[in-house]
C-alpha positions as CSV (number, residue, x, y, z in Angstrom):
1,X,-50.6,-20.6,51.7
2,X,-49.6,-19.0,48.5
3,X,-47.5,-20.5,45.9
4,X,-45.3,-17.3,44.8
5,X,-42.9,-19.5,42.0
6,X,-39.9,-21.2,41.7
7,X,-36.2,-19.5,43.2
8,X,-32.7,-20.4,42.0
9,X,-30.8,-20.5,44.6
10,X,-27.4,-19.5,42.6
11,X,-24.1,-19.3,44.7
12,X,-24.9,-21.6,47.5
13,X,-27.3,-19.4,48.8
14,X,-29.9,-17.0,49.9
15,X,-30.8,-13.8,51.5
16,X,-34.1,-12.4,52.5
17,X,-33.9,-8.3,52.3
18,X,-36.9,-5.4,51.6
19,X,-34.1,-3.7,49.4
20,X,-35.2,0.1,49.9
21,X,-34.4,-1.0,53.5
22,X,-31.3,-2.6,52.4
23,X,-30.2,0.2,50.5
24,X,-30.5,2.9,52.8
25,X,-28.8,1.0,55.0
26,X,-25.9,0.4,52.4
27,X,-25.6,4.9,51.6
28,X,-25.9,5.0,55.6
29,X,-22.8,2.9,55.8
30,X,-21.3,4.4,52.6
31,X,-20.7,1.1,51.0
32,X,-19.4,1.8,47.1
33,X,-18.8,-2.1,46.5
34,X,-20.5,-2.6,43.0
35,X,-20.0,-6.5,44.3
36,X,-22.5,-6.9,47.5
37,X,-20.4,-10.4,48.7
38,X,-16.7,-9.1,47.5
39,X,-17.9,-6.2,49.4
40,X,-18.6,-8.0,52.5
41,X,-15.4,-10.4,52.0
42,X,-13.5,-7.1,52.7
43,X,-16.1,-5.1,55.2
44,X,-17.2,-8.7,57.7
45,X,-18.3,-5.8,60.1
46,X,-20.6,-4.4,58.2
47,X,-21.5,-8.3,57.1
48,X,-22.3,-8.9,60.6
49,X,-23.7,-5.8,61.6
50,X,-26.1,-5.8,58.9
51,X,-27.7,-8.8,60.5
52,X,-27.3,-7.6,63.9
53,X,-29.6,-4.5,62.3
54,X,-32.1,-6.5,60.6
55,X,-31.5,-5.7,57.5
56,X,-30.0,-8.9,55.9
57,X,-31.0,-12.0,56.2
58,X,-28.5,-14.8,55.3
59,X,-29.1,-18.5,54.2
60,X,-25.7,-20.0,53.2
61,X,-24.7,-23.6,52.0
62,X,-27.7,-24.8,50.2
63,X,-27.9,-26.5,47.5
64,X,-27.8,-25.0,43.7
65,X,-31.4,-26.4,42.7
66,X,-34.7,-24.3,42.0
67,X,-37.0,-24.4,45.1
68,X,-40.8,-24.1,45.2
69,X,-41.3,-21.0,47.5
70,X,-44.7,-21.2,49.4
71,X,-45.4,-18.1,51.4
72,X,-48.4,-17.0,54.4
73,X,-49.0,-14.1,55.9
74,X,-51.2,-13.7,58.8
75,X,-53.2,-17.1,58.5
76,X,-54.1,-19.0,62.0
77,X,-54.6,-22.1,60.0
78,X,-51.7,-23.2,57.8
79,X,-52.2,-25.5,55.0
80,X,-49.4,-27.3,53.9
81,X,-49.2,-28.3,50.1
82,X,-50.6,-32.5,50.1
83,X,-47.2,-33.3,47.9
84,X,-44.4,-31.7,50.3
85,X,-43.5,-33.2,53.6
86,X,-41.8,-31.3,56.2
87,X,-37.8,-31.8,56.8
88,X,-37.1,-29.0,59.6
89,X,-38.7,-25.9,60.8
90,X,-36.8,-22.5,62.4
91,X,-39.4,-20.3,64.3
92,X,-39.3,-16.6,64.6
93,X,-36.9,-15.0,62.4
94,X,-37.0,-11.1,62.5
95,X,-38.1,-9.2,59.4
96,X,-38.7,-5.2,58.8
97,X,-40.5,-3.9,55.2
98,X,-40.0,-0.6,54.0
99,X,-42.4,1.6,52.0
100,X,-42.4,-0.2,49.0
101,X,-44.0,-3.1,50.6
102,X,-42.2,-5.9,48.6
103,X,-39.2,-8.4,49.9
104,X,-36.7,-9.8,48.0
105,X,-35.7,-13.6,47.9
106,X,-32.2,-13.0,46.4
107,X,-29.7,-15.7,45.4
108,X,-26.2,-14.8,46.4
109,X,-25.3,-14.7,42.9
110,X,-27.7,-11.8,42.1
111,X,-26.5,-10.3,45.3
112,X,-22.8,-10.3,43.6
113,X,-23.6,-9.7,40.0
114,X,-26.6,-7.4,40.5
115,X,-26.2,-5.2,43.6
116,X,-27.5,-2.6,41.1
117,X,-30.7,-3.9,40.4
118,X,-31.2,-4.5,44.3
119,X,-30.5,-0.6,44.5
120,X,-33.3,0.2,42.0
121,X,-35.7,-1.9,44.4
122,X,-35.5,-4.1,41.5
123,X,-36.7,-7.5,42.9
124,X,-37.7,-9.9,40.7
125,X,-34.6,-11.5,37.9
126,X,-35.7,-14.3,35.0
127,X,-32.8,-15.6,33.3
128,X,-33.8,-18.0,30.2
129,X,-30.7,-20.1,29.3
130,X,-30.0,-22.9,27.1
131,X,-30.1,-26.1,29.2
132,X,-29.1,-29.9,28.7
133,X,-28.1,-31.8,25.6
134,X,-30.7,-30.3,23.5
135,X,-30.0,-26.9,24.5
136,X,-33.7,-26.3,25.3
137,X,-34.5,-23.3,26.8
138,X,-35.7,-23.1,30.8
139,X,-36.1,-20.0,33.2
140,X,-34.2,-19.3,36.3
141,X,-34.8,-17.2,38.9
142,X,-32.0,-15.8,41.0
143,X,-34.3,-13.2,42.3
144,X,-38.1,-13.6,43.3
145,X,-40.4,-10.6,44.7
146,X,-43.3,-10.7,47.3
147,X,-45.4,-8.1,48.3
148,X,-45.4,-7.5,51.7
149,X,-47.3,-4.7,53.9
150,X,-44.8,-2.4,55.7
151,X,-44.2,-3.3,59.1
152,X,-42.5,-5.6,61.7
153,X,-42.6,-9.1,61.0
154,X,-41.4,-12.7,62.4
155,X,-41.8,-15.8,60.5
156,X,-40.7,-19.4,60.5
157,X,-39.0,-21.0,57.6
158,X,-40.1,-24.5,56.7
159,X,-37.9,-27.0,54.7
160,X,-40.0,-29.1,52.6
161,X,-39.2,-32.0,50.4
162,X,-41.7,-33.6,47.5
163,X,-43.2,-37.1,49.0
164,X,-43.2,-38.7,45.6
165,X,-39.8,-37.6,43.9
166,X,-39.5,-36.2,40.7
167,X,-36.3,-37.7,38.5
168,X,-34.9,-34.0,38.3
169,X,-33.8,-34.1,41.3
170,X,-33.5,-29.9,41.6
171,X,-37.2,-29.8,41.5
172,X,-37.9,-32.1,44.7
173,X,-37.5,-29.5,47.2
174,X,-39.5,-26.0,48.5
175,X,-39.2,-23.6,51.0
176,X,-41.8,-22.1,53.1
177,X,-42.3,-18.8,55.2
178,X,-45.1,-18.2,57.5
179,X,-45.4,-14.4,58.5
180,X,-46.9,-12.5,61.5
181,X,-47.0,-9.3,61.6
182,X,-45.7,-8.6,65.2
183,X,-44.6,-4.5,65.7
184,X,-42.5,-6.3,69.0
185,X,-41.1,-8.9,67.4
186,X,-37.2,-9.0,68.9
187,X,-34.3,-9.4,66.1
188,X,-32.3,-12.8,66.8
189,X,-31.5,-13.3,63.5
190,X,-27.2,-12.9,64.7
191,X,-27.7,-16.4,66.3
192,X,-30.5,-17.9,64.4
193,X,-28.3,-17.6,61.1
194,X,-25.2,-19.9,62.5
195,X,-24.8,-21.9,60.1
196,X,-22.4,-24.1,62.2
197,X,-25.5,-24.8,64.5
198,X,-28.5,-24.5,61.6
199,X,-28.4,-26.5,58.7
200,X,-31.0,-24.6,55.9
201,X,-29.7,-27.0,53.6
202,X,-32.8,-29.2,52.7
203,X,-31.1,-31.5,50.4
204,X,-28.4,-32.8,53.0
205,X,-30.6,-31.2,56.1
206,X,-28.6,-32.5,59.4
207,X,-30.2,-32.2,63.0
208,X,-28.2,-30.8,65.9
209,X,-29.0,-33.4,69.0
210,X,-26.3,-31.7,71.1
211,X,-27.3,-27.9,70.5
212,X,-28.0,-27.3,74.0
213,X,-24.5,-28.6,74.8
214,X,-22.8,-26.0,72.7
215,X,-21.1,-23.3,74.5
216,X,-21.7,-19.9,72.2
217,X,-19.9,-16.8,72.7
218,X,-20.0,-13.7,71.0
219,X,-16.3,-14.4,69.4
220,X,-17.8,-17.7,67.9
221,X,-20.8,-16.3,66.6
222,X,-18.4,-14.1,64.4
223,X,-16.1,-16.7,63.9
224,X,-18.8,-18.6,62.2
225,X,-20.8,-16.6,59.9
226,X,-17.9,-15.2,58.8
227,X,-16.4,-18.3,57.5
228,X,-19.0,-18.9,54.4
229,X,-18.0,-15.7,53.2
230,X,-14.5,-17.0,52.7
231,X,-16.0,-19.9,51.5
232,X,-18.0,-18.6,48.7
233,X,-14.9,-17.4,47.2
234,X,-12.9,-20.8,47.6
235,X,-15.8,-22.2,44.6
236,X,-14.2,-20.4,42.5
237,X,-10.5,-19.9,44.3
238,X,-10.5,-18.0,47.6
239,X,-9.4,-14.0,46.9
240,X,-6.6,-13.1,49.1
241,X,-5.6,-9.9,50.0
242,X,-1.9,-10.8,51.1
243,X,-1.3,-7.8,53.3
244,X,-2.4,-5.1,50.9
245,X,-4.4,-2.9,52.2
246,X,-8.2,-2.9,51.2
247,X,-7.8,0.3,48.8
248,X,-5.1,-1.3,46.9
249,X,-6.8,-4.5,46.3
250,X,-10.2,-2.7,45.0
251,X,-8.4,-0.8,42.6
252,X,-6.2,-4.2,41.7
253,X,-9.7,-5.7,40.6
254,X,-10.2,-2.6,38.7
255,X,-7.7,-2.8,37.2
256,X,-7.3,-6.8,36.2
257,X,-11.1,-6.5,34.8
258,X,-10.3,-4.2,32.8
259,X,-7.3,-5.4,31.1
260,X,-9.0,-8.7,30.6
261,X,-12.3,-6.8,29.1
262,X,-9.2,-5.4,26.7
263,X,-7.7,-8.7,25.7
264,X,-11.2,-10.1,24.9
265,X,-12.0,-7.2,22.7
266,X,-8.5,-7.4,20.9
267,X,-8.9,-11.2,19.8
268,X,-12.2,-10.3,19.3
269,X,-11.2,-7.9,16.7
270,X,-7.9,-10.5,16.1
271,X,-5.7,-7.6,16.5
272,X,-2.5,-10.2,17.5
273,X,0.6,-7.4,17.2
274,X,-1.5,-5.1,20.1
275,X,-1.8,-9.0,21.6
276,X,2.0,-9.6,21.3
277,X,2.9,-6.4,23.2
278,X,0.5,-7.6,26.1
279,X,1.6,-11.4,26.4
280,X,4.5,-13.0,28.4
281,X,7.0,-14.7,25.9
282,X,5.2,-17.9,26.7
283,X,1.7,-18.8,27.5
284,X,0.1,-21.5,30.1
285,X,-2.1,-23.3,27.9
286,X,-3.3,-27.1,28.9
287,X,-6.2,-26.0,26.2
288,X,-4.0,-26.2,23.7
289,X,-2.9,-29.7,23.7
290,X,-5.5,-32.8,22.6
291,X,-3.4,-35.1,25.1
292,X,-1.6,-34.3,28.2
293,X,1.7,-32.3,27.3
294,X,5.0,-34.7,28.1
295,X,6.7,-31.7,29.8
296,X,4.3,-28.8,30.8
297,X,1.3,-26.6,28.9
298,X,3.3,-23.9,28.0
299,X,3.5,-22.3,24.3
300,X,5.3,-19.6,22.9
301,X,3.2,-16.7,22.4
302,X,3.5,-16.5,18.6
303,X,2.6,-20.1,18.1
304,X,-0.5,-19.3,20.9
305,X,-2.0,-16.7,18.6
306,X,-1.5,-18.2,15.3
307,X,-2.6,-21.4,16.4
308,X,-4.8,-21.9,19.1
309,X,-6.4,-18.6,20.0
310,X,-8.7,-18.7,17.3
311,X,-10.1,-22.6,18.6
312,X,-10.3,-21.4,22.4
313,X,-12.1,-18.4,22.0
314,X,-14.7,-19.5,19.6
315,X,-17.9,-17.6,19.1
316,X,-19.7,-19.3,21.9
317,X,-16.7,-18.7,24.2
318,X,-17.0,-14.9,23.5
319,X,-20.9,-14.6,24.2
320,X,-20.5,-16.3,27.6
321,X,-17.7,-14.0,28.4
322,X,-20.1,-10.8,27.9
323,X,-21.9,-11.5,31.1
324,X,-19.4,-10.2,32.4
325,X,-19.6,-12.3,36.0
326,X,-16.2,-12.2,37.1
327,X,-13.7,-13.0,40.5
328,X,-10.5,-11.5,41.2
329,X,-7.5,-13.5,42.9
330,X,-4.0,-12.5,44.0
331,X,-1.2,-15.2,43.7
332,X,1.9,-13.6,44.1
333,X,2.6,-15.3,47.8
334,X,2.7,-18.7,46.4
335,X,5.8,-19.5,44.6
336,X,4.2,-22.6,42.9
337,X,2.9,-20.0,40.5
338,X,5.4,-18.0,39.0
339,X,4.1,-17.4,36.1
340,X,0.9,-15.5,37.3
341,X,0.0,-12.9,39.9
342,X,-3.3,-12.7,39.8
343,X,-6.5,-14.5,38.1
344,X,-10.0,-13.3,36.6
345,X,-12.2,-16.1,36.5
346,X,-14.9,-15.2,34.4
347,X,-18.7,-17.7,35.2
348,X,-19.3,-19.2,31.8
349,X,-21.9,-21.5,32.9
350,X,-23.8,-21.2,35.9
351,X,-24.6,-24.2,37.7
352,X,-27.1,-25.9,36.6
353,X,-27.0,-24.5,33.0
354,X,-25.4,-27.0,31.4
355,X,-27.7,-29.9,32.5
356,X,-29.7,-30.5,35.9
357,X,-26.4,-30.8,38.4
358,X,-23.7,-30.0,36.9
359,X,-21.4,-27.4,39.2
360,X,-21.5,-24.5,36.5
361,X,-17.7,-24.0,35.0
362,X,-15.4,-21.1,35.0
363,X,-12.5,-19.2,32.7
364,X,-9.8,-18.0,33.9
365,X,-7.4,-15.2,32.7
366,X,-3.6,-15.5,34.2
367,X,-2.1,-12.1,34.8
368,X,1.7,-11.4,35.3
369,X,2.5,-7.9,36.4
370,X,5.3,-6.6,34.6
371,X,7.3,-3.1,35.2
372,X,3.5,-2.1,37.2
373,X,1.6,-3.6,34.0
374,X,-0.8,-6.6,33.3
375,X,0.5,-9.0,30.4
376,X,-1.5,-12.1,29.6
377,X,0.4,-15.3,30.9
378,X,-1.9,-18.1,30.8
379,X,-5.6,-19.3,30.0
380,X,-7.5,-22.5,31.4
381,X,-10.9,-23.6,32.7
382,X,-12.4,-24.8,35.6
383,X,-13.4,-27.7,36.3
């Protein structure tokens, strides 16, 4: 049993693909979603059928921590590693490698934020980020590589924990795969990924005593796996397309991106009168106050820019905001916010990032569309 490195498993989860596989598969179903889970969120037939095909493999709800990935292929005797003992084990999972003859273990993160890399069979991601108190610097992985002959596969995935726990409690854990090649192997990977049934989740790993006793049906099956991918998005506040059509909302998240990417370059280059023309006369803004406000958190506009803008978006703000890892949300059907139609929530720290088990935190733009135009009506963070 090989010891291939450590994987991040960013965004709640994981996915097991051979991306030129996964890729052609993508063209064949002309998927143009630069997003691979926003994608989904609006396509959950091409979600499910891409399992049904064997060409993605979900693992959803686990824990944000960086797992030890042990990996063997073809051994009749499997060692395990002395320090891990074993917390669950799911046999036969269906796997297919394509002609580059390397998988991808791929955070669900990476597939959001990096569907392009995926596309370039790019499989392997380090991120080095400043971590804890000190600010030290540690390496990530939201994507981790394994060369792999081409051909049919099934494996089991174990679920290991350390016997002697380390105090960082993200390090305690590892996964492992065991690989057979098998050119019959049968794909039940639609049933075998129910989450509502399977728990992958090492940390929090619950049995399933009455399993046999649960009546499945197509209809649930659906029901089920479709639900995490609603789920992802409620992290970070669920997008909601509000009977717009599908079209309309794409080009919506276009759109909102971009006027954010504007208003970040503009205070950037403290340009406040081309500011002015693209705010709402006043301005949600809880950051503004050093105590809670006695009425609400808004400020006039002027008094935004002269005073506070400069504080909120400070130099370390700004670099986090380049990455550039964003979520779009309408709001217009809920009339306790007025004063925005939609969000951009922009990732400034991942979980993790900040010290070992902290949830990551967000930014969020507030939008309010105007005569068919974008004005800036609010700013806050989350959590």
């Amino acid at each position: 049993m090989e010891n291939i490195g450590e994987f991040s498993a960013d965004g709640y989860g994981m996915a097991i693909i051979s991306t030129d596989l996964f890729t052609q598969y993508l063209r064949e179903k002309k998927c143009r979603g630069k997003k691979l889970l926003s994608y989904f969120d609006r396509h959950k037939d091409l979600f499910l059928n891409s399992i049904k095909d064997g060409k993605f493999l979900p693992f959803y709800q686990i824990s944000v921590f960086e797992y030890t990935i042990f990996t063997s292929v073809n051994e009749k005797n499997v060692e395990w590693p002395q320090e891990y003992d074993e917390v669950f084990r799911y046999n036969n999972f269906f796997l297919e490698v394509g002609e580059i003859e390397r998988i991808c273990f791929a955070s669900f993160d990476y597939l959001e934020y990096r569907l392009e890399n995926i596309k370039q069979n790019i499989t392997d991601k380090e991120d080095k980020v400043p971590t804890g108190a000190d600010g030290h610097i540690e390496s990530y992985f939201p994507a981790r590589g394994f060369d792999l002959p081409k051909g049919i596969y099934e494996f089991d995935l174990v679920g290991l924990k350390r016997k002697e726990k380390l105090e960082r409690e993200s390090k305690n854990y590892a996964y492992a795969l065991i690989f057979r090649s098998n050119e019959d192997a049968v794909n039940h990977n639609f049933e075998k990924a129910d989450n509502d049934i399977h728990c992958f989740n090492i940390a929090n790993y619950r049995e399933s005593p009455d399993l046999k006793k649960i009546i499945k049906s197509p209809k649930n099956i659906k029901m089920n796996l479709t639900k995490y991918l609603s789920l992802f998005f409620l992290i970070g506040l669920q997008l909601v397309c509000c009977g717009q059509k599908k079209e309309e909302t794409q080009q919506l998240e276009t759109k909102a991106e971009a006027f954010t990417q504007k208003i970040i370059h503009l205070i950037t280059e403290k340009d406040y009168a081309a500011l002015n023309q693209l705010t709402t006369s006043k301005v949600y803004c809880y950051l503004c106050f050093e105590s809670a406000p006695e009425k609400n958190a808004f400020v006039g506009k002027d008094t935004f820019y002269k005073k506070h803008v400069s504080t909120i978006f400070n130099k370390e703000l700004l670099e986090r905001l380049k990455r550039n890892e964003t979520k779009f949300s309408y709001d217009g059907s809920d009339p306790g916010f007025k004063d925005r139609n939609y969000i951009v929530l922009y990732t400034t720290y991942r979980p993790n990032e900040f010290g070992d088990g902290h949830e990551g935190a967000q930014f969020v733009f507030w939008l309010k569309e105007e005569k068919g135009n974008f004005k800036l009506s609010g700013v806050e963070t989350i959590p």
